[in-house]
C-alpha positions as CSV (number, residue, x, y, z in Angstrom):
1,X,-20.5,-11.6,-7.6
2,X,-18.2,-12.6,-5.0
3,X,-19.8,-14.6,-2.4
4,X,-20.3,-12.6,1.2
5,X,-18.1,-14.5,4.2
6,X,-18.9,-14.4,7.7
7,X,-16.0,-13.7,10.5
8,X,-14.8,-16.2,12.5
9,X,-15.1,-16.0,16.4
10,X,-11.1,-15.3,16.6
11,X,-11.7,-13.2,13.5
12,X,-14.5,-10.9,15.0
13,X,-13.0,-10.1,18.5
14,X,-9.8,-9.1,16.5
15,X,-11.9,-6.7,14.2
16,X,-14.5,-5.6,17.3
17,X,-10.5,-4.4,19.2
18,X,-10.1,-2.1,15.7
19,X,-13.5,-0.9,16.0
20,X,-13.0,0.3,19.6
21,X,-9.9,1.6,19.2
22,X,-8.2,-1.1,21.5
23,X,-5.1,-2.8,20.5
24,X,-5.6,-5.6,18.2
25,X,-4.5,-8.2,20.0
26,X,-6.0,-7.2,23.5
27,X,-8.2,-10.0,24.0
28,X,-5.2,-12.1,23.9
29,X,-3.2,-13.4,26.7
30,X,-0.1,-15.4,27.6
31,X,2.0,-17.0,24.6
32,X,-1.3,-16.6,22.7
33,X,-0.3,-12.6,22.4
34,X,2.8,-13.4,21.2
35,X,2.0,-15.5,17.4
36,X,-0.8,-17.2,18.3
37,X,-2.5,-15.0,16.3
38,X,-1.0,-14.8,13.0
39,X,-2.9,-17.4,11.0
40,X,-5.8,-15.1,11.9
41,X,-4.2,-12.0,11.2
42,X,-3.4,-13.4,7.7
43,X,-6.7,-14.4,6.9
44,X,-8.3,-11.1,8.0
45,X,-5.8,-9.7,5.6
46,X,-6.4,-12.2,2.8
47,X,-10.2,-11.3,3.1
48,X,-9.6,-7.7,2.5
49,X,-11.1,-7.2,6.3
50,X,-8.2,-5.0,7.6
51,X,-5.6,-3.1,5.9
52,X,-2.3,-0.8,7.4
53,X,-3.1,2.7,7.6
54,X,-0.3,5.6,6.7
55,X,0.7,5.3,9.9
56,X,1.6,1.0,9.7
57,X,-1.4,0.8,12.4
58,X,-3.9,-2.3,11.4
59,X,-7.7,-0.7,10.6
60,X,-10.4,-2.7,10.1
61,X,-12.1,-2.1,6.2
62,X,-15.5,-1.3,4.9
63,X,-15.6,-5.0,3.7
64,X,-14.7,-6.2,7.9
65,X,-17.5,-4.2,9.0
66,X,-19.6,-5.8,6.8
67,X,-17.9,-9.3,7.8
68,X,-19.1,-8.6,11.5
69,X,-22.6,-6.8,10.6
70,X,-21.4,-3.3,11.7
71,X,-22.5,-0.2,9.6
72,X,-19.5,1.3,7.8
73,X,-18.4,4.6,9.5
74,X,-19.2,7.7,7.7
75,X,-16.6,9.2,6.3
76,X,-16.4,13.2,7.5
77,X,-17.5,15.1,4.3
78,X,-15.3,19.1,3.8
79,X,-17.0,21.3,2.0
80,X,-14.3,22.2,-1.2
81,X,-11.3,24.4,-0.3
82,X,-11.6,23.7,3.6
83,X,-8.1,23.7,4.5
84,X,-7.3,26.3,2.1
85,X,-5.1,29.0,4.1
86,X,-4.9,26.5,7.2
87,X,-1.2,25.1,5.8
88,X,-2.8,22.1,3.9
89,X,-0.4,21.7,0.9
């Protein structure tokens, strides 16, 4: 059983920005925006609490929600054959 981590401070305003949709890095100012962050970044990664999405945009995990005591978003639910006829391949 692997042992539940809590989020940093630097750690949770980086993972609140995904959960509101702001840019990750928002909070930030100065030189601070500009690779004062990457330690963090790395260790949000390392912990499995943000992943890149198909589009290469950071998103925070099930596992970072849990990190910052969030509930995990439900995930929308299509009843079978949905986008049948509307172009899906």
């Amino acid at each position: 059983m692997s042992k539940k981590r809590k989020a940093s401070e630097a750690q949770r305003r980086i993972l609140e920005n995904l959960v509101a949709g702001r840019p990750t890095l928002s909070h930030l100012e100065g030189r601070s925006q500009h690779g004062g962050a990457s330690g963090t970044m790395g260790s949000l990664m390392r912990n499995g609490w943000i992943t890149r999405n198909a589009s290469s945009n950071w998103v925070i995990t099930d596992a970072g929600c849990a990190a910052i005591g969030i509930d995990v978003p439900a995930k929308p639910e299509y009843p079978a054959g949905y986008m049948q006829g509307r172009g899906a391949a």
